[in-house]
Structures are given as C-alpha cells and as structure tokens.
N, C-alpha and C positions, 0 to 999 in steps of 0.2 A: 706329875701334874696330869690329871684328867683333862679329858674334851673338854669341861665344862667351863674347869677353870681357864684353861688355853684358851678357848673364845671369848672369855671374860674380859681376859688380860688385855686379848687384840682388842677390844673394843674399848676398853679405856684408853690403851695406845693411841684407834682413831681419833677419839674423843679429844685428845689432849692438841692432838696435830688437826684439830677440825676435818677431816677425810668424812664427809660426810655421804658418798657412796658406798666406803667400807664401813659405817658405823651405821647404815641403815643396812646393808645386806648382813650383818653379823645379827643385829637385832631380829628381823628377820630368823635367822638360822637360829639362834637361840629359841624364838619363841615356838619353832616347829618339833625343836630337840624336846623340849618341857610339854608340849602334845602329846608327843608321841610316848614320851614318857608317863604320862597318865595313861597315854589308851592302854597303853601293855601291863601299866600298874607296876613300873619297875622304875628305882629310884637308885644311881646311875642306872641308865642306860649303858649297856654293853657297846664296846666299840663298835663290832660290826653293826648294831641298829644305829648307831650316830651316822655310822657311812653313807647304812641305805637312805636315811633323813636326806645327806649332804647331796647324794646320787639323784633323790627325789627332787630334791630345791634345780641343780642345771638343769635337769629333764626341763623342768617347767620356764626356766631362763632360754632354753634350746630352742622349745616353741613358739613362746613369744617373741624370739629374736627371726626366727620363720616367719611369723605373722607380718611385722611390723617392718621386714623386709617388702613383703608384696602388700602392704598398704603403704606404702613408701614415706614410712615415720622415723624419719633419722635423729629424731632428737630421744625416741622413746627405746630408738634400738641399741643406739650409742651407751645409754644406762643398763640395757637389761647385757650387753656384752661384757661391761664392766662388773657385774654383779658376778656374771657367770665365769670370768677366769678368778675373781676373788674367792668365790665359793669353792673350783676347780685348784686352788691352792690348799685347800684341809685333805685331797682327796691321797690315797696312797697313788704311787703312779702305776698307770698301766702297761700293764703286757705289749709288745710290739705283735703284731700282724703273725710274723716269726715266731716268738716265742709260744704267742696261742697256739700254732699249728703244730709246733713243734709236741707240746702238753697235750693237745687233741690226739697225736699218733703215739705218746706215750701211754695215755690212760685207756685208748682202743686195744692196747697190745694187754696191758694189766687185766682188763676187766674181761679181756676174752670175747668182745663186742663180735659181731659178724654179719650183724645187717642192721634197716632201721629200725628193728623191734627190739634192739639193744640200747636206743638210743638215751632213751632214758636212765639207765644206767651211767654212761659216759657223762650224759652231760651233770648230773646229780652228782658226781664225784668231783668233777671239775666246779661245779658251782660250788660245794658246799666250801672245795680247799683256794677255789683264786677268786671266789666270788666279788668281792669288793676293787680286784684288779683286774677284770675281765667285765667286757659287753656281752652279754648274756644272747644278743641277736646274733653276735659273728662266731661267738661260739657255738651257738645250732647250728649258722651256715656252712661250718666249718667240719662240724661231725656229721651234718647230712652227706657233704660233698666226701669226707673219706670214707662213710658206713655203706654209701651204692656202690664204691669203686669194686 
C-alpha cells in the first residue's frame, strides 16, 4: 500500500468515527502531497518527497503553536498541537541525540573529514542516507562541534 492510499484509508477511518481533527489534518496533508506532486510533475511521489511534505506540514504546526503560545490563544493552540502529533505519526522515527552523534563520528572517520571546509561532505552523506530521520540543524551542530575539535 502506498502513502497515498494509507492516508486515504486513515481518512475514511476518521471519517466513519467523526475524528474531525484527524480528518481535517489528513485532508490537509493530502492536498499538500498532490501539490507537490504537480510541482515536481511526478505521479506517485517518492517516499522520501511525502516525508519532506509531512516534515513541511509540523514545521508550520511547530510555529503556529510558538505563535499562539505568546498570543495566549489556547483554544487555537490546543488544535494546532493535535494536528502536529497526528501528522508526527506518518513520520519514520528519529534518531536519538546518541545515535546522531554517534553517525556524525562514524561518517567523520569514513569521509576523511578534518576540518570545517569538510563539512559539507559530512553533512551531504549523512543527509542524503538518515535524512528523513535526522534534524538537519542538530546535525550541522553536531559536525561543527566535532570538525573544530
């Protein structure tokens, strides 16, 4: 079964149980999947583009729930937090703290890395193979802080 139909399925699932948070954030996520799928001009979309879609949608849940935290909007925040572990349920899971560091001094030692003008390498290997289960920010933190040592 593809993404496509998998969110299909959930959405009739909501649909039948009235979950009407999960059946407007799948809608939602649907209509951003079939976007994106026109912009690239690619009919499935490859796993990894569903991801970065899924990855796209909590970014924008993440900030709004920032927002509406310091506008003190509890009823607007309470929806966008539900949206964002619903969506944070299609995601593969992430790497722990550990494991990224761990992979960081793994692929430091492969690529031969030896300072920051390597860095781009490092991180370019590590993105292209955990990309979808790595934060892309604590991975630069993380190869800056081993490439100065």
């Amino acid at each position: 079964m593809d993404w496509e139909e998998k969110l299909t399925s959930h959405l009739r699932e909501a649909l039948k149980a009235q979950d009407k948070i999960r059946v407007n954030t799948l809608r939602l996520l649907l209509a951003a999947i079939k976007n994106r799928s026109k912009e690239l001009k690619k009919d499935p979309l490859p796993d990894s583009e569903i991801i970065k879609v899924i990855r796209k949608e909590v970014k924008k849940r993440k900030e709004a729930i920032t927002l509406y935290e310091k506008a003190g909007r509890k009823d607007l925040l309470e929806k966008e937090i539900q949206e964002k572990e619903i969506l944070e349920d299609y995601l593969p899971s992430p790497l722990t703290r550990e494991e990224v560091e761990e992979l960081v001094e793994r692929v430091i030692q492969e690529t031969g890395a030896e300072g920051l003008k390597d860095m781009g390498k490092v991180m370019g290997k590590i993105m292209s193979e955990y990309g979808e289960r790595v934060e892309g920010s604590v991975v630069s933190e993380l190869v800056k802080k081993k490439l100065k040592e």
